[in-house]
C-alpha positions in Angstrom: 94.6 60.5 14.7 96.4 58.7 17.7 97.9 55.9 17.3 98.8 53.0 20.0 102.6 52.7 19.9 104.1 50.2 17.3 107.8 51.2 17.7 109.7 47.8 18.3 111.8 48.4 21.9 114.9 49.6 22.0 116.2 47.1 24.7 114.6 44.1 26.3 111.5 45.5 29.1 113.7 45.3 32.7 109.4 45.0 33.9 106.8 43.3 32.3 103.3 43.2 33.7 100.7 40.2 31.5 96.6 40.4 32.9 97.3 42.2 36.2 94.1 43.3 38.1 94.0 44.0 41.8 90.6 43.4 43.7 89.2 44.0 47.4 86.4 41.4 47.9 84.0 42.0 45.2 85.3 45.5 44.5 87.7 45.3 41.4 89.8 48.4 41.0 92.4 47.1 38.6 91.9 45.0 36.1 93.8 43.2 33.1 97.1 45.4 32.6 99.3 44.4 30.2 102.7 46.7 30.3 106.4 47.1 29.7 108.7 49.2 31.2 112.4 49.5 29.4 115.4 50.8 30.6 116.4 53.9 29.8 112.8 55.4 29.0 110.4 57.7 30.8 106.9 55.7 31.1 103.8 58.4 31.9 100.9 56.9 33.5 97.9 59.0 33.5 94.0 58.8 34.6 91.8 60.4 37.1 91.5 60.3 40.3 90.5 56.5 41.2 91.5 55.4 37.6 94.3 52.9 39.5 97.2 54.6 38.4 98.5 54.7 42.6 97.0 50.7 42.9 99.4 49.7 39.9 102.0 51.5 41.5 101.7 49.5 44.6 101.4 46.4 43.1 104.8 46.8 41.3 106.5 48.2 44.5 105.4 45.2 46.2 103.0 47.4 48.7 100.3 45.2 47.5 99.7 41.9 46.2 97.8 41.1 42.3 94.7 39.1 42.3 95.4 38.4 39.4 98.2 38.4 36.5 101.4 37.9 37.0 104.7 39.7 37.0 108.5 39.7 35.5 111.0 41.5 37.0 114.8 41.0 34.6 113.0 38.5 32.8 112.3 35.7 35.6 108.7 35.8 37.3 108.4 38.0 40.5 105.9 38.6 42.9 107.4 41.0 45.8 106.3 39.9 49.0 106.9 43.4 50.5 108.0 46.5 49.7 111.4 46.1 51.4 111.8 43.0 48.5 111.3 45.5 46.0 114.0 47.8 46.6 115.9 45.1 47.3 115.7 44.6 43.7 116.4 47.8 42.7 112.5 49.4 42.3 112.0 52.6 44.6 109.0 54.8 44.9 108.5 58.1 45.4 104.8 58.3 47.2 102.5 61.1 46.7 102.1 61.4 50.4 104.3 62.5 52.5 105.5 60.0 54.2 108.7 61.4 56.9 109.3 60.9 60.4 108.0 64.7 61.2 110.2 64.3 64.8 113.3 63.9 63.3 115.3 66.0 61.5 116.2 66.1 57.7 119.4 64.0 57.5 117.7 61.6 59.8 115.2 61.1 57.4 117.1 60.6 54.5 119.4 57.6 55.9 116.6 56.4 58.4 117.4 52.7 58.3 120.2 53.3 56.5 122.5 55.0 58.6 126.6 55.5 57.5 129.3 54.6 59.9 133.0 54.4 59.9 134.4 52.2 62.7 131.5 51.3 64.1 130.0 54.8 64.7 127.5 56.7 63.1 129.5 58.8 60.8 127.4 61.8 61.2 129.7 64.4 59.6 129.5 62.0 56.2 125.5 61.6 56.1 125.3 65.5 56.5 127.4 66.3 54.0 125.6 63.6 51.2 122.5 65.1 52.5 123.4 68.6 51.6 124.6 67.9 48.7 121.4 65.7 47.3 119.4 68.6 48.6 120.9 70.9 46.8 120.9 68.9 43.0 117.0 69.2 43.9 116.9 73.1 44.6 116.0 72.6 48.4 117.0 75.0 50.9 116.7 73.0 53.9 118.9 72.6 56.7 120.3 68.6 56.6 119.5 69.7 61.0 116.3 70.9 60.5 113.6 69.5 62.2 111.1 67.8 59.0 107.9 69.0 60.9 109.3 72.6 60.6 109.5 72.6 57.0 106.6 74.0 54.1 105.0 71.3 52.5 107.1 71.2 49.5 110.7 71.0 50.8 109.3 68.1 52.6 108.3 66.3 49.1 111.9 67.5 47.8 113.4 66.0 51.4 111.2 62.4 50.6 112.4 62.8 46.7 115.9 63.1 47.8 115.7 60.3 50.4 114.5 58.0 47.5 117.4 58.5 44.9 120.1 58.4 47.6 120.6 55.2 46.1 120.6 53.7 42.9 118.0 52.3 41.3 117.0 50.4 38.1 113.5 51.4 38.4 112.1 54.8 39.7 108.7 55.5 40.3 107.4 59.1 40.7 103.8 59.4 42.5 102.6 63.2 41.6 106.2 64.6 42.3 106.0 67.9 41.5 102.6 68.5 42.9 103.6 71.1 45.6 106.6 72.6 43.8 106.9 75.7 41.9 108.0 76.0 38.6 111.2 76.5 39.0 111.3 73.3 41.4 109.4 71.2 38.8 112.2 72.1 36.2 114.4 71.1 38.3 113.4 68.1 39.4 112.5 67.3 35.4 116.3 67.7 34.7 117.0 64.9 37.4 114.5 62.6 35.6 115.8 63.5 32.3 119.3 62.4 33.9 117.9 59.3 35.6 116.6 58.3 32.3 120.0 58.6 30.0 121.9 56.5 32.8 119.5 53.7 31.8 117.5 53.9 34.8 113.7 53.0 33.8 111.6 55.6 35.3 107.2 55.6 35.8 105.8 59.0 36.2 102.1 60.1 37.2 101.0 63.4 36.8 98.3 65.0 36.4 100.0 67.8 34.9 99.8 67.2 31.5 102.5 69.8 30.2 104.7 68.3 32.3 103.9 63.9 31.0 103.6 65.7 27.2 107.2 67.3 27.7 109.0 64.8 29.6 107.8 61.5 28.7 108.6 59.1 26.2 105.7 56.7 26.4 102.0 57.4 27.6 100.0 54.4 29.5 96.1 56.0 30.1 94.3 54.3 32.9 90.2 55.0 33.3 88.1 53.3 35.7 90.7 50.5 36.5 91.2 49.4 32.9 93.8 50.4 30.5 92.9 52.0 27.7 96.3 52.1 25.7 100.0 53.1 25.5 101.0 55.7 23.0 103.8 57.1 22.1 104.0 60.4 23.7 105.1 62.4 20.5 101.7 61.5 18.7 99.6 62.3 21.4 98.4 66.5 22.4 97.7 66.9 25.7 93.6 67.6 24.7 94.4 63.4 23.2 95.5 62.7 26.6 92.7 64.3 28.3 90.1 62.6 26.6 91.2 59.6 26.5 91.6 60.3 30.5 88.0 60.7 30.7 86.4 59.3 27.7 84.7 62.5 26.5 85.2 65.9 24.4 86.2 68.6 26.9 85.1 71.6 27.1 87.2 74.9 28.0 88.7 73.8 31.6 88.2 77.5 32.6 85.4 79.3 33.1 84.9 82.6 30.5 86.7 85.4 32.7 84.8 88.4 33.9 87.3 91.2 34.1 88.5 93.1 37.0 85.6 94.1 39.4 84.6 97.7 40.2 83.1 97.2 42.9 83.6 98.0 46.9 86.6 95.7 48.1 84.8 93.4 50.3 88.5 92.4 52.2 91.0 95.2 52.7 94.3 94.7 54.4 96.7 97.3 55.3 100.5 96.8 56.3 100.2 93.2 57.3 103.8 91.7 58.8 104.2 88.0 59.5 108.1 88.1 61.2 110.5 85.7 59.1 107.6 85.3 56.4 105.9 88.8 54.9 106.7 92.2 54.9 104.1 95.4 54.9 101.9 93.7 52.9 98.4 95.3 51.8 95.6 94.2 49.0 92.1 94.4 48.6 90.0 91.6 47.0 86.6 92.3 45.5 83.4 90.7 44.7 83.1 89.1 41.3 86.5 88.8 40.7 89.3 86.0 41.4 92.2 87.6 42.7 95.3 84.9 42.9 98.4 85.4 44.7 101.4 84.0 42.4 105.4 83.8 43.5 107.5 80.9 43.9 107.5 78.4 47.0 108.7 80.2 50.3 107.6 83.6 49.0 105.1 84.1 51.7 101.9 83.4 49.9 100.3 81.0 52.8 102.0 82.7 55.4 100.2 86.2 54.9 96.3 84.4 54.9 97.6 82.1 58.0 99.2 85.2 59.4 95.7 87.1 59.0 93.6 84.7 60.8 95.7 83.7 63.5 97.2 80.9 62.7 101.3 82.5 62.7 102.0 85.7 64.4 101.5 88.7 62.6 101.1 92.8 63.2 98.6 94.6 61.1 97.7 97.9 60.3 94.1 97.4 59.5 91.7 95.0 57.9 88.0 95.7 56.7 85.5 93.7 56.0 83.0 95.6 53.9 84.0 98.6 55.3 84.0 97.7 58.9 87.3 97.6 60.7 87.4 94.2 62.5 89.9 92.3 64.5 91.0 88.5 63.9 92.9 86.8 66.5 92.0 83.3 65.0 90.3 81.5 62.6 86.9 81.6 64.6 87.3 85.7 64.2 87.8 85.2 60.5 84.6 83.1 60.0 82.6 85.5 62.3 83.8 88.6 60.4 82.9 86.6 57.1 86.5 84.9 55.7 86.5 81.3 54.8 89.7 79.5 54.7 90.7 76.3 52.7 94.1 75.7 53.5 96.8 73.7 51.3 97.0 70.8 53.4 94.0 68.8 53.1 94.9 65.9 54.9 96.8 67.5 57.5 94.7 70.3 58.3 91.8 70.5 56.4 90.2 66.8 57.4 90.1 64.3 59.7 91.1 61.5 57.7 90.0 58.6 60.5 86.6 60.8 61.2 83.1 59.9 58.7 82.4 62.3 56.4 78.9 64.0 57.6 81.1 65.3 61.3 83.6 66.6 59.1 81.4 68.6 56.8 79.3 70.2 59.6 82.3 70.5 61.9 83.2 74.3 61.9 79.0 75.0 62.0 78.3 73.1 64.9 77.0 76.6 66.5 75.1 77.7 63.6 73.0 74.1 63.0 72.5 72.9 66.4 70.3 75.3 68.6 70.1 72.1 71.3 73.1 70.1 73.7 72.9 67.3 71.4 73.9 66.8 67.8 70.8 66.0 65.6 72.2 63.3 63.3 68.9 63.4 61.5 70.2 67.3 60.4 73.6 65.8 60.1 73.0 63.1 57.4 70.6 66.0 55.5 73.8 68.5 55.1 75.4 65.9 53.8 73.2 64.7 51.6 72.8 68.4 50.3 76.5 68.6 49.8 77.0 65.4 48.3 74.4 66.6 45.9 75.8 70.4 45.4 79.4 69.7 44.9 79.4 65.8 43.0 81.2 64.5 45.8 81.3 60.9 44.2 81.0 57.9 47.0 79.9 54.3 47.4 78.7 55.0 50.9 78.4 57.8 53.1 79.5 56.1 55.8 83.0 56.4 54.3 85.8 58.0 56.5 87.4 61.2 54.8 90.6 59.7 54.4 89.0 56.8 52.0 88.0 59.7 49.3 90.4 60.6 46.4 92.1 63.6 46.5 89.1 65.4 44.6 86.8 64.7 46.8 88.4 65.6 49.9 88.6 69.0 48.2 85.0 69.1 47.1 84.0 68.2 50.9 86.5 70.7 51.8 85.3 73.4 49.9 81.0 72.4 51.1 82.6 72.2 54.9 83.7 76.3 54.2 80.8 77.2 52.5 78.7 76.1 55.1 79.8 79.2 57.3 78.2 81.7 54.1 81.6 83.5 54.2 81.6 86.4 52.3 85.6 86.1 51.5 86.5 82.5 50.1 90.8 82.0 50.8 91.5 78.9 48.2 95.6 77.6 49.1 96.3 75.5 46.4 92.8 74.3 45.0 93.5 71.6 43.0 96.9 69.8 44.3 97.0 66.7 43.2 93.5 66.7 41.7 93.1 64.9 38.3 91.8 67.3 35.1 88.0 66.2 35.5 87.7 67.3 39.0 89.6 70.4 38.0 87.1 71.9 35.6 84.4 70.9 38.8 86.7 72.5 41.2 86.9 75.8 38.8 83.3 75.8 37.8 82.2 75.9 41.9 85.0 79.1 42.2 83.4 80.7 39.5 79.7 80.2 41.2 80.8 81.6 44.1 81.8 84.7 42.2 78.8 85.0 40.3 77.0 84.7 43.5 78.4 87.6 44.7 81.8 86.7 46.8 84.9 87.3 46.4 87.9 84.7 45.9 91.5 84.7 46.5 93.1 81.9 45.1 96.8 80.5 46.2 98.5 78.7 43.8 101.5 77.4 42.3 100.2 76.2 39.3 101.3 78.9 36.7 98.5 78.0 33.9 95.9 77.7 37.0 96.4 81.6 37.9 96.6 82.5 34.1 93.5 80.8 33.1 91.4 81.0 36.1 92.4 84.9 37.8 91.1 87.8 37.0 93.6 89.9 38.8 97.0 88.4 40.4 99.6 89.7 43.2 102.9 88.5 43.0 105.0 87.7 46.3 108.8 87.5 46.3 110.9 87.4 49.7 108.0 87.8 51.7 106.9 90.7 49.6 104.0 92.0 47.4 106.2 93.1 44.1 103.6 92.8 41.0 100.2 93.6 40.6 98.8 92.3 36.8 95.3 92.5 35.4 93.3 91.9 32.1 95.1 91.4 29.2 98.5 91.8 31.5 98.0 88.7 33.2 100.7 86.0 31.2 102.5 83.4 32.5 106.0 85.4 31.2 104.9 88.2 33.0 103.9 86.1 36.4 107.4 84.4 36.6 109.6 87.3 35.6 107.8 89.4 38.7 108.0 86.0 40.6 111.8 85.7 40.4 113.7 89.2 39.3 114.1 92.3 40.8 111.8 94.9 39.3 108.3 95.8 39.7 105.5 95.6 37.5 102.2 97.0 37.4 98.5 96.6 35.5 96.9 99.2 33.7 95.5 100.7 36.1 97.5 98.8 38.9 100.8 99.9 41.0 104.1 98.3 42.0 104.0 97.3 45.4 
């Protein structure tokens, strides 16, 4: 039985939120939030996609204004007129997005408006060594000199986490942190929380890993379709609790019943693959009807081999087959003519164009396969999308929407229809549900197991330990740009995964081979 949280507070709220509810015009996406947030306590917000979890975060960080409600900040009324007046009073917020100035280099980012100086003069010497030093309590390897736009994905999230607790804060508020980190990053970045939380610092976390809000948090607020449904106290609540109460209903088995390594021809074979700086000889084979995953910690060289394969980073390679046939890929256009489809990890950045509608987006990459004429037929157009909409539950109030106005889910929905538009034979999945809520998971992992069932096969990139247990049926494990661990079956744990991932010795399958 759960049971809303009756515990008297421990100390008075610092925050106290009484009817708040945000709308745009007629379109009301927050409503009636009532909430306090202590000091010294770790306050899990959770919900799906579009529940209003990010909304309430910008209404407290001053990003936005309330429609309604009203607020207390130290127990006098507050309504931030920006969010420069929020930090101002001690509220910082680590965003979701990445939001860095990609020309300029790490350090730069971190004191960006901000900057030290002794006598006068930027004190550059003093910023770099702070920055060094912040970088390393969060595990990041990153030059303080390095240019931000050179960096993977999720040393820039460690950069922006690092730039927000340079200084202190009463409240912090954590926007999907640990989406792009590995384990061993998420860990940790949880032991800075932890910390942030026994100096008296009030912290709001939203994840949509629920291991993580079940281990870490002290209190649980559950947002669904901009209403709040309750706050519990995290110790009387499972994570299945939390996951119905996300989405209102019983859920089933978030994975799909595993089929067991495939016999079968490999449809993709790679021999001695090198990507300089980034992979080593590497060589697999990935057949159809099975999901083979690629496991190792961030940096390993996961994405680099797949972008080095089609193009994308320069690479030598022995040989690659596609059903047999020897083929050469130059770029990404080779890999859909010899059959590979590619979703890569970055959505927004390199998947979509955000500012672009949604139909040219879908039928972008099969512009030469629809259109036999010099013109675009928006007639067939507005049908493919209508098709996809239909095929993959991409949920919108208008499909005149630009990408960039879906929620993360279903970008990656109309990601995954824009790929299987080309009929690829090989599906490539980096990261397929980062930052993606628990309902459009199960979506997400129902659509990779059709595509098995239908015959293709599917390599899936991911840093999500319980996604490759639950959802692989074989997994590769990369460590310094190498492929060290090949597990199967009954072999496949998470133990297993993240010794290979981050020791020294080798490991094989029954039936596999160190690599």
């Amino acid at each position: 039985m759960i049971v809303e949280t009756d515990v008297p507070p421990l100390a008075a709220p610092l925050m106290q939120l009484s009817g708040l509810g945000k709308a745009y015009g007629p379109v009301r996406v927050l409503s009636d939030v009532n909430l306090d947030i202590r000091p010294g306590e770790i306050h899990a917000i959770i919900g799906e996609n579009g529940a209003g979890k990010s909304t309430l975060m910008r209404l407290i960080s001053g990003h936005v204004k309330p429609t309604e409600g009203a607020m207390q900040f130290a127990g006098a009324p507050i309504e931030f007129p920006n969010p420069a007046a929020a930090e101002h009073a001690g509220i910082a917020l680590v965003h979701q997005e990445i939001l860095l100035a990609d020309g300029l280099t790490v350090v730069e980012n971190l004191f960006l408006g901000r900057e030290m100086t002794r006598n006068g003069i930027v004190d550059d010497r003093a910023m770099e060594r702070i920055a060094a030093e912040r970088l390393a309590d969060l595990g990041c390897t990153a030059s303080p000199r390095a240019l931000v736009r050179s960096l993977p994905i999720a040393q820039r999230q460690l950069v922006q986490i690092a730039r927000a607790l340079l200084e202190e804060h009463r409240l912090v508020i954590f926007d999907e942190p640990t989406a792009v980190l590995t384990t061993t990053e998420v860990d940790t970045l949880l032991g800075i929380v932890r910390g942030l939380r026994d100096k008296g610092v009030a912290v709001l976390y939203i994840s949509h890993r629920l291991n993580e809000v079940e281990a870490l948090a002290d209190r649980v607020t559950v947002l669904r379709d901009g209403n709040m449904i309750g706050t519990f106290d995290a110790d009387r609540v499972s994570q299945e609790d939390m996951a119905r109460l996300m989405v209102g209903r019983e859920l089933s088995m978030l994975y799909p019943a595993k089929r067991g390594t495939s016999s079968q021809q490999p449809v993709l074979e790679i021999d001695h693959l090198n990507v300089p700086g980034f992979v080593e000889d590497a060589s697999l084979v990935a057949r159809p009807g099975e999901v083979l995953g690629l496991g190792g910690m961030i940096g390993a060289g996961r994405t680099e081999l797949f972008e080095g394969l089609l193009g994308l980073r320069p690479a030598k390679v022995g040989q690659v087959r596609v059903e047999g046939k020897s083929v050469k890929i130059g770029s990404v256009a080779d890999g859909v003519d010899a059959g590979i489809g590619y979703l890569t990890e970055d959505r927004k950045g390199k998947g979509l164009l955000l500012r672009e509608r949604l139909a040219p987006n879908l039928v972008l990459t099969a512009l030469s396969r629809l259109y036999r004429k010099p013109y675009i037929e928006q007639s067939l157009e507005q049908r493919e999308l209508d098709r996809a909409v239909d095929e993959y539950d991409i949920r919108v109030r208008s499909k005149r929407l630009e990408a960039g106005q879906l929620s993360g889910g279903n970008q990656q929905k109309l990601l995954l229809a824009k790929i299987m538009m080309l009929n690829p034979k090989v599906v490539i999945i980096d990261e397929p549900t980062r930052g993606i809520d628990i309902g459009n998971k199960s979506q997400i992992y129902a659509f990779i197991d059709a595509l098995i069932r239908a015959g293709k096969a599917c390599i899936v990139i991911s840093s999500e330990l319980q996604e490759l247990v639950g959802l692989c049926d074989r997994i590769l494990v990369m460590r310094a740009g190498r492929i060290v661990a090949e597990f199967a079956d009954d072999a496949i744990t998470e133990e297993a995964v993240v010794l290979a991932a981050t020791s020294g010795g080798t490991h094989a399958a029954p039936g596999g081979h160190p690599q």
